[in-house]
C-alpha positions as a LaTeX table, in Angstrom:
\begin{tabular}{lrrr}
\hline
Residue & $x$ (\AA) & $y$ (\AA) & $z$ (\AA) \\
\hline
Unk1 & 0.00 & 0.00 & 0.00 \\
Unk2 & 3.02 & 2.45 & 0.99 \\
Unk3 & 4.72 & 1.67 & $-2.47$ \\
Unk4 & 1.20 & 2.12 & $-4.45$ \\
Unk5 & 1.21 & 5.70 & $-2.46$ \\
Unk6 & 4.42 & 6.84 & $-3.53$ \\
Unk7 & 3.55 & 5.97 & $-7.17$ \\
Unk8 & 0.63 & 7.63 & $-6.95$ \\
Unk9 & 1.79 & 11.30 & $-5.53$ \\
Unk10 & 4.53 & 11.20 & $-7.76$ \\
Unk11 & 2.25 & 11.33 & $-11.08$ \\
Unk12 & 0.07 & 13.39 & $-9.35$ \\
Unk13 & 2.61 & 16.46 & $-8.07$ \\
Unk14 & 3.87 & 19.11 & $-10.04$ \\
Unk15 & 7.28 & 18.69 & $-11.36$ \\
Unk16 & 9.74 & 20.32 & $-9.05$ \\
Unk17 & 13.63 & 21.56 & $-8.93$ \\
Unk18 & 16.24 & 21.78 & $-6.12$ \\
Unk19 & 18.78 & 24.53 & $-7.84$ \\
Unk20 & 17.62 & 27.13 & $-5.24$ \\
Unk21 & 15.74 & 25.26 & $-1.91$ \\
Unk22 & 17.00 & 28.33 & 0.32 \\
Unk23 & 18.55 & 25.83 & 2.36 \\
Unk24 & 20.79 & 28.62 & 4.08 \\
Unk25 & 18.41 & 30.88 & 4.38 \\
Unk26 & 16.82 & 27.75 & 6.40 \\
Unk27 & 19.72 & 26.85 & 8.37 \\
Unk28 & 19.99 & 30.74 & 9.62 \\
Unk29 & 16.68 & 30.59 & 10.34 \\
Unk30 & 17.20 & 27.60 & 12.40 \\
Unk31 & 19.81 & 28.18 & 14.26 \\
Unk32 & 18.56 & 31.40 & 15.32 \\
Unk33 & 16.77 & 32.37 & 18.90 \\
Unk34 & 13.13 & 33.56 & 17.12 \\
Unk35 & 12.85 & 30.21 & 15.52 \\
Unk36 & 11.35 & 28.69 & 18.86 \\
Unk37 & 11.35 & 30.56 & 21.27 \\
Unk38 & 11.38 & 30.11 & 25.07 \\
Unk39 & 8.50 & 32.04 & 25.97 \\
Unk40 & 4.65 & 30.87 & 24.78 \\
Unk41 & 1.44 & 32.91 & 25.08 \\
Unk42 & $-2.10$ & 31.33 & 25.55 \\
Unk43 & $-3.56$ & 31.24 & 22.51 \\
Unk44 & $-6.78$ & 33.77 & 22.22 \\
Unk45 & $-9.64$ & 31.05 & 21.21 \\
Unk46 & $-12.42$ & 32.59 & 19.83 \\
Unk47 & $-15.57$ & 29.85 & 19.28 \\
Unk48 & $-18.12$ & 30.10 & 15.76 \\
Unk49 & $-21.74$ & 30.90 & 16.05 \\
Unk50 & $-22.49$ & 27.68 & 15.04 \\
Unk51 & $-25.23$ & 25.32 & 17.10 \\
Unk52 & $-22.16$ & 22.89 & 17.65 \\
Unk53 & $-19.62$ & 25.36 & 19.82 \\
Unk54 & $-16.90$ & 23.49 & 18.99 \\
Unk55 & $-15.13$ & 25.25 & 16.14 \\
Unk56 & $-12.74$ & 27.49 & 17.32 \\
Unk57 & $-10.02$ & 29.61 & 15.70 \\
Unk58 & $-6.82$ & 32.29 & 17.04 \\
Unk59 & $-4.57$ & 34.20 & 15.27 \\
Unk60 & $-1.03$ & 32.03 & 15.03 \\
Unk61 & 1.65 & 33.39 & 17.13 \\
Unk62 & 3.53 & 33.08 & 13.91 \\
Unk63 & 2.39 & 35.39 & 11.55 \\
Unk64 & 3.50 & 35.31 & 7.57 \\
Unk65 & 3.06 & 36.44 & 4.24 \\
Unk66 & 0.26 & 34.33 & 3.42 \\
Unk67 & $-3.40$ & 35.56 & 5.12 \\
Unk68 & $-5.12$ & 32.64 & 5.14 \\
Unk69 & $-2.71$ & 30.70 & 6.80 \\
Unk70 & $-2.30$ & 33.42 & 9.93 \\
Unk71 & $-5.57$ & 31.88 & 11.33 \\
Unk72 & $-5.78$ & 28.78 & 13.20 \\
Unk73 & $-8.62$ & 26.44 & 12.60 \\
Unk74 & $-9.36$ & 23.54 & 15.45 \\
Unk75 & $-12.43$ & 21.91 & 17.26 \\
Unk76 & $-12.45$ & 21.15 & 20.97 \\
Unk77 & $-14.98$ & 17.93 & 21.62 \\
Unk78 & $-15.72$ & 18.91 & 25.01 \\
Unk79 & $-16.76$ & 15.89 & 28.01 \\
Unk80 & $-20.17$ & 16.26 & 29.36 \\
Unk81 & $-20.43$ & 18.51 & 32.67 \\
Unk82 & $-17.37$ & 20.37 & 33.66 \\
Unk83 & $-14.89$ & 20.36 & 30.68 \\
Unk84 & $-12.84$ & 22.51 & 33.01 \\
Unk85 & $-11.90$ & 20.01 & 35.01 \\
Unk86 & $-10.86$ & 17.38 & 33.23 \\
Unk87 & $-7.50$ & 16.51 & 30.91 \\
Unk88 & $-7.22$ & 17.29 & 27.01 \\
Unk89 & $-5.73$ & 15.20 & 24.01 \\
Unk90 & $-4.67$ & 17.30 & 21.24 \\
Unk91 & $-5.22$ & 15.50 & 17.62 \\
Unk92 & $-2.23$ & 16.34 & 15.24 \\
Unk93 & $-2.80$ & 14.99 & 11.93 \\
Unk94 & $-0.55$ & 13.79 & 9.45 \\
Unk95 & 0.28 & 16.15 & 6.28 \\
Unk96 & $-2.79$ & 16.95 & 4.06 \\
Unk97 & $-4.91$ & 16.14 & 7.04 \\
Unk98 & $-7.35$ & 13.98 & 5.11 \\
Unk99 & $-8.78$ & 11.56 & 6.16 \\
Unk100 & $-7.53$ & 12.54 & 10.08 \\
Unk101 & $-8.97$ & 15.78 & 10.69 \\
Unk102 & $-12.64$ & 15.37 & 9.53 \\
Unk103 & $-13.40$ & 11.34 & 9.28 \\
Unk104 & $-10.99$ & 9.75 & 12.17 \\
Unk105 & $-10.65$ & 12.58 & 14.30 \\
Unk106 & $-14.27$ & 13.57 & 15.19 \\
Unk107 & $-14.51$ & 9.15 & 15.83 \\
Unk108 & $-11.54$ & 8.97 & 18.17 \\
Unk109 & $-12.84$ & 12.26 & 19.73 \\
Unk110 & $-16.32$ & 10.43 & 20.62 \\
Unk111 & $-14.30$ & 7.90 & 22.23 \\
Unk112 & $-12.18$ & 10.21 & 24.27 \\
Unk113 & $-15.24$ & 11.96 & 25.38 \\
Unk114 & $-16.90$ & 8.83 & 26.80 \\
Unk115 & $-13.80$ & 8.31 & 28.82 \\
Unk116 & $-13.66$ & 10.78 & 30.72 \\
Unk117 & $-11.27$ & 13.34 & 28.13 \\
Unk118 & $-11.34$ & 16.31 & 26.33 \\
Unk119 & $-10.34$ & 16.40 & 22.68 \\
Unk120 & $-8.89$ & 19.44 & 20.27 \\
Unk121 & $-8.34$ & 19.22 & 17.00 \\
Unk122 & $-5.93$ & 21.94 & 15.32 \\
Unk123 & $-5.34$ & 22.61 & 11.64 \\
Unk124 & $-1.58$ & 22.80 & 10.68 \\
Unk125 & $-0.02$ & 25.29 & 8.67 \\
Unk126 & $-0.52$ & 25.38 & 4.85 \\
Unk127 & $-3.00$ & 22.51 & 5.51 \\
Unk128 & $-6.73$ & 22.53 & 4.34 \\
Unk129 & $-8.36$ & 25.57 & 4.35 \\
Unk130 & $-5.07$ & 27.59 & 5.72 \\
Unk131 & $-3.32$ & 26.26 & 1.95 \\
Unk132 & $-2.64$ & 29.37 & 0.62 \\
Unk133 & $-3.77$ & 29.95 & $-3.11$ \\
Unk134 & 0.15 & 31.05 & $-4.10$ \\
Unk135 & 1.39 & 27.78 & $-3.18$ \\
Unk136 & $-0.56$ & 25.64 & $-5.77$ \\
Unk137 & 1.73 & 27.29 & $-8.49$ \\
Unk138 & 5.43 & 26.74 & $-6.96$ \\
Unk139 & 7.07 & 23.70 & $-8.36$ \\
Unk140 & 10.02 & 24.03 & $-6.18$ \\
Unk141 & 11.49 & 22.77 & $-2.56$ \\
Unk142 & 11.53 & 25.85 & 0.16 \\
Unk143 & 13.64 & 24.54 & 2.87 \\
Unk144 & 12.91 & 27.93 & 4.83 \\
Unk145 & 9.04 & 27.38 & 4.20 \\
Unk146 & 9.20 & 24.16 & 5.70 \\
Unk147 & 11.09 & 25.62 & 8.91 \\
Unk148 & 9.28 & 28.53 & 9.05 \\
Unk149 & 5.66 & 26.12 & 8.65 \\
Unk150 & 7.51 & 23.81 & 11.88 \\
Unk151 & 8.22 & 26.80 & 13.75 \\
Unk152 & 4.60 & 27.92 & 13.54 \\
Unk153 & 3.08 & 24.69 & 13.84 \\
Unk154 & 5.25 & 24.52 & 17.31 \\
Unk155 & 4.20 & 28.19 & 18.29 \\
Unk156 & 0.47 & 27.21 & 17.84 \\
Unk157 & 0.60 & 23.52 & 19.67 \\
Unk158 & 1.99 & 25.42 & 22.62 \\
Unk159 & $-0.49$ & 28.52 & 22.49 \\
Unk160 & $-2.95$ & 26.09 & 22.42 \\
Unk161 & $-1.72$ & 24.02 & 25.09 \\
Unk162 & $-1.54$ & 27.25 & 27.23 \\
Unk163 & $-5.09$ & 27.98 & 26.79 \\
Unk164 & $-6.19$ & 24.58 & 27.73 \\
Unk165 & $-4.45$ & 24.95 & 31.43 \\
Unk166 & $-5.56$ & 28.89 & 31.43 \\
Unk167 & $-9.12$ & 27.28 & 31.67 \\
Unk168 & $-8.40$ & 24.59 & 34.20 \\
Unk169 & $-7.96$ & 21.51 & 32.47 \\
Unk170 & $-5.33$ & 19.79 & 34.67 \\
Unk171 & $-3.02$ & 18.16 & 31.91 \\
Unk172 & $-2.38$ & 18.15 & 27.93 \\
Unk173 & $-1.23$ & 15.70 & 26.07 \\
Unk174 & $-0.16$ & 15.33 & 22.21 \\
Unk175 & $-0.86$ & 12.60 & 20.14 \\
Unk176 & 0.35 & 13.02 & 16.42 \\
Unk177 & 0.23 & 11.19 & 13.09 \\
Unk178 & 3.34 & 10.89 & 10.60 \\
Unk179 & 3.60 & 15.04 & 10.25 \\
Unk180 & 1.49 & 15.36 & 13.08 \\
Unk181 & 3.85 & 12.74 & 15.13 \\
Unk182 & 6.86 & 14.79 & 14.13 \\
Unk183 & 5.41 & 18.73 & 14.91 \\
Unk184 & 4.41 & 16.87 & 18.35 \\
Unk185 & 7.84 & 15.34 & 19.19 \\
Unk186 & 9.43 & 18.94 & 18.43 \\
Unk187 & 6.93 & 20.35 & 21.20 \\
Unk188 & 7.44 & 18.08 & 23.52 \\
Unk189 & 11.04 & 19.19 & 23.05 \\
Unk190 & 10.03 & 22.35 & 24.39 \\
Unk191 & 7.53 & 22.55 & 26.87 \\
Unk192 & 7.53 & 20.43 & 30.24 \\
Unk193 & 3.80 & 21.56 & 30.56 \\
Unk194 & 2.62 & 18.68 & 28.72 \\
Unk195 & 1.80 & 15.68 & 30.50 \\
Unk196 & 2.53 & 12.85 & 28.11 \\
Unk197 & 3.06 & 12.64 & 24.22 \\
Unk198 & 2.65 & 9.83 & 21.52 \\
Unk199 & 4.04 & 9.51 & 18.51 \\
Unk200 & 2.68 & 7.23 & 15.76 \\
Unk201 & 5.02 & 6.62 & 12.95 \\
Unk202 & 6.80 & 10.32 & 13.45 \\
Unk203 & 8.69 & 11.60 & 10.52 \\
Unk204 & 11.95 & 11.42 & 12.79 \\
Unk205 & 14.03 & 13.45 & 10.41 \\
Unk206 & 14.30 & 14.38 & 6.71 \\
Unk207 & 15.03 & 11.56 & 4.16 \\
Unk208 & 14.05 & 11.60 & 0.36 \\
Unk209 & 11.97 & 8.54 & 0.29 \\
Unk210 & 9.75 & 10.20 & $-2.33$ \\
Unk211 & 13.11 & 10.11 & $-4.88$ \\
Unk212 & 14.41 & 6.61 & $-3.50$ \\
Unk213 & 11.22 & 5.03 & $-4.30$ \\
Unk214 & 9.62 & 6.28 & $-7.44$ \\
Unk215 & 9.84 & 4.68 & $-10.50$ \\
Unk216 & 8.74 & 7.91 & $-12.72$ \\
Unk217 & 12.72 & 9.70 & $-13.79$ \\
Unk218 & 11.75 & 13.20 & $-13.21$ \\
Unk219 & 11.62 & 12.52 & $-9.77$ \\
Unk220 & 14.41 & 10.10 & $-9.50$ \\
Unk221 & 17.21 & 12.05 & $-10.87$ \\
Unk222 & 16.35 & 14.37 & $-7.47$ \\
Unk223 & 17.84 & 12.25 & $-5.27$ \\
Unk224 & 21.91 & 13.34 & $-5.03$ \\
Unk225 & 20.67 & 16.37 & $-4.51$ \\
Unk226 & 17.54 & 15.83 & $-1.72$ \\
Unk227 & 19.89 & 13.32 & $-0.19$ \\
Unk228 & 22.23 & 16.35 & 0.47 \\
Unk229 & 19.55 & 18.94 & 1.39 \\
Unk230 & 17.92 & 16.26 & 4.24 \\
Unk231 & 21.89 & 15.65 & 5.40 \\
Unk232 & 22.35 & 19.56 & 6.28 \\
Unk233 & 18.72 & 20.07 & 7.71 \\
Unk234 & 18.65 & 17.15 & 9.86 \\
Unk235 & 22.06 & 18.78 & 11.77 \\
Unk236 & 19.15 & 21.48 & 12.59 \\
Unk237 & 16.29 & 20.74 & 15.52 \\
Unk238 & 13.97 & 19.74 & 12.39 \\
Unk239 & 15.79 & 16.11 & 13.37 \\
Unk240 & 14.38 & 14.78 & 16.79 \\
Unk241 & 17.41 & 13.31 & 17.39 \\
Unk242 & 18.97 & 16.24 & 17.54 \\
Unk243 & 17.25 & 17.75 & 20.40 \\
Unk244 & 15.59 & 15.72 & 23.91 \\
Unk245 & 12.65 & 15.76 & 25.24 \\
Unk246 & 11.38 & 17.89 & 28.11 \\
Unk247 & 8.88 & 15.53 & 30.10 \\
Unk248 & 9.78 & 11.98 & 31.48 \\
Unk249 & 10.56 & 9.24 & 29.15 \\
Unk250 & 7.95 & 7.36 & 31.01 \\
Unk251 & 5.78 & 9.64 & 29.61 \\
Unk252 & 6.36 & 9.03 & 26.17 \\
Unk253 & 4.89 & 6.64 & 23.41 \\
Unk254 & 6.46 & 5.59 & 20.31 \\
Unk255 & 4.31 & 3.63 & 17.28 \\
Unk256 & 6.40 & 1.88 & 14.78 \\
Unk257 & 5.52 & 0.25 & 11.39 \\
Unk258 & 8.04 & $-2.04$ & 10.55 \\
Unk259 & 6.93 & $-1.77$ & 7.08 \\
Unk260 & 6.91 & 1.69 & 6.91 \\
Unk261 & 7.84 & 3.01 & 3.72 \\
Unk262 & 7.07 & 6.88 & 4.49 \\
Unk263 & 9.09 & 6.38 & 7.38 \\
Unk264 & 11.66 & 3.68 & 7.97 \\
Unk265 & 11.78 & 1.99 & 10.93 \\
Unk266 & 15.71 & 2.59 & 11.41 \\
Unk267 & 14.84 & 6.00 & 11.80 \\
Unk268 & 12.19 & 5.48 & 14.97 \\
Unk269 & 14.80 & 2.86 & 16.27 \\
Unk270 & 17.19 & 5.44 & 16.44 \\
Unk271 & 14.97 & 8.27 & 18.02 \\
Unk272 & 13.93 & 5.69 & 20.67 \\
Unk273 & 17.78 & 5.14 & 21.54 \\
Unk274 & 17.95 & 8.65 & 21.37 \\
Unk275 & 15.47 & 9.45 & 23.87 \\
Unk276 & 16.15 & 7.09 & 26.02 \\
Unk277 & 14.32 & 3.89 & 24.89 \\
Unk278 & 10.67 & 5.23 & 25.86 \\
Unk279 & 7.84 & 2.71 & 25.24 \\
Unk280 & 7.47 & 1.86 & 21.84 \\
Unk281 & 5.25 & $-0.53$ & 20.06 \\
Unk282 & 6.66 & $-2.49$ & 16.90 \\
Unk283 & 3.43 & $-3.16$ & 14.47 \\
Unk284 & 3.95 & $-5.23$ & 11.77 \\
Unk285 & 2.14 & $-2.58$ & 9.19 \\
Unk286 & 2.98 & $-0.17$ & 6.72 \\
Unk287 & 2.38 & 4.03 & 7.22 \\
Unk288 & $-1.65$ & 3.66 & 5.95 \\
Unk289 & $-2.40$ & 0.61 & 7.42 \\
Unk290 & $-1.14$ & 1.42 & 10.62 \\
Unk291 & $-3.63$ & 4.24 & 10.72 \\
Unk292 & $-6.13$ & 1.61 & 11.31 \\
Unk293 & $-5.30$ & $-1.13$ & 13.02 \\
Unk294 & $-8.49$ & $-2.74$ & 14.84 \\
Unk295 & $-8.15$ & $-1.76$ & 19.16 \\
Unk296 & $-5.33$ & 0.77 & 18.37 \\
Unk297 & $-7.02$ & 3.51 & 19.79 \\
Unk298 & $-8.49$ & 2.11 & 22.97 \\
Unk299 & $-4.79$ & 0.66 & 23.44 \\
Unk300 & $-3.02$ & 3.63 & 23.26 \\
Unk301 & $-6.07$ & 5.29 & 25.37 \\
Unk302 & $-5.57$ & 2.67 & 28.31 \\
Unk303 & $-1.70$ & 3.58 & 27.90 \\
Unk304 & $-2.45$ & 7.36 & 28.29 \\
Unk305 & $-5.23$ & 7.00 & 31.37 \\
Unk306 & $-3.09$ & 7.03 & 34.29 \\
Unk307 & $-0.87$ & 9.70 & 32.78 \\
Unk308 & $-3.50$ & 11.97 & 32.39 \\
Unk309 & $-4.89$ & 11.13 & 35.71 \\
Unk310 & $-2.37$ & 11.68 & 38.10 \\
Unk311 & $-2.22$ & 15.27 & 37.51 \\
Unk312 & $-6.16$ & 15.58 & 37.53 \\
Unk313 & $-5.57$ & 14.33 & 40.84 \\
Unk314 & $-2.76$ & 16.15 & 41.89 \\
Unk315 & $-4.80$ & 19.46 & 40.88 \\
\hline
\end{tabular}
């Protein structure tokens, strides 16, 4: 199914260069103190008129160029009776965000909510409705875009996060899909608020396994050259190997697919050394069928209960 994927975005994407990424522009960017910085305002949630109440949006913390991608989208699936007081998942989904964000999410959320949990969705940056128009036409890589769409992403999991506590809920937790997985794992690399984080199949660090694997020329005769833009940008933080995590290891969940095409399994092996050697579940799937393996959710639910319930109890 993985290899089918690849073959398939490959005819379907643009054609594309790598003479001018603006890797060093990137690596400044980077390297430099505004990329992620130490400091985090609550986020300033604003709900729709809609009968529902749970759409929600906020201005990112991370304003750009592009309008429509300087405002936040999410939903918060609230638990009956006092919200307030009880913990929060945050959904991250993977990039695209179909089918996460409106077919699995608003399911898992359901299921959340009967336990006892609150549930927020967010939108990620040039995702969905926040795709800006220009960026259909660009048939190039922009290695500062994709720090500069991290750095946001990061700015606007912990704004969110911030709000969550501002209105009582007594932890936060992250769980993120493939893109998702990997914006989580740089949070949790930066704020000791959260209470636990899991990461299912995270993008662990740059590697061209679009060029390795097609079959279609135009994109193979990329890969010298993405093999040597992923080598300089995973010496940056955009490599979670590079950087540790600010919470407990005990805290933390890893999901592997050992026949992960999208992301190989070497890669999560070394991010678990990395970190420690957290938990981390070996499934014997590939990056879409992993998505849904039957009793995967309520398995990683029963794995986040008692982390989410000690602090409701200590508060």
């Amino acid at each position: 199914m993985d290899w089918s994927a690849v073959q398939v975005l490959t005819v379907l994407m643009p054609s594309y260069n790598l003479q001018n990424p603006r890797l060093e522009e990137a690596l400044e960017f980077l390297k430099s103190p505004e990329c992620i910085p130490d400091e985090s305002q609550p986020a300033r949630v604003e709900f729709g008129p809609d009968a529902s109440g749970m759409h929600f949006r906020f201005s990112t913390p991370r304003p750009g160029d592009f309008v429509e991608n300087n405002i936040v989208y999410g939903r918060l699936y609230r638990c009956a009776g006092r919200w307030q007081e009880r913990p929060a998942i945050i959904l991250l989904h993977g990039s695209g965000g179909f089918p996460d964000y409106h077919f699995r999410f608003p399911l898992m959320a359901r299921r959340f909510n009967r336990a006892g949990f609150n549930v927020a969705t967010l939108v990620a940056p040039n995702n969905l409705q926040r795709r800006p128009r220009q960026l259909k036409a660009l048939n190039s890589v922009d290695c500062l875009q994709l720090a500069e769409g991290a750095a946001q992403a990061i700015a606007e999991i912990r704004a969110l996060t911030g709000w969550l506590l501002g209105q009582g809920c007594p932890a936060v937790t992250l769980w993120g899909f493939s893109m998702g997985a990997w914006y989580a794992g740089m949070a949790v690399c930066r704020d000791a608020r959260l209470a636990s984080v899991v990461l299912a199949m995270p993008a662990v660090r740059m590697n061209p396994w679009m060029e390795q694997r097609a079959i279609r020329p135009r994109i193979r005769r990329n890969l010298p050259r993405a093999r040597e833009v992923c080598e300089m940008l995973n010496l940056t933080a955009l490599s979670l190997t590079v950087t540790r995590p600010a919470i407990p290891k005990g805290n933390i969940l890893l999901v592997e697919g050992i026949h992960d095409l999208f992301v190989p399994k070497e890669d999560v092996e070394d991010l678990w050394k990395a970190w420690g050697q957290p938990d981390i579940w070996r499934l014997p799937h590939g990056h879409f069928s992993l998505m849904f393996v039957p009793g995967l959710t309520g398995r990683v639910l029963r794995w986040l209960a008692p982390r989410l319930e000690e602090p409701a109890i200590r508060a």
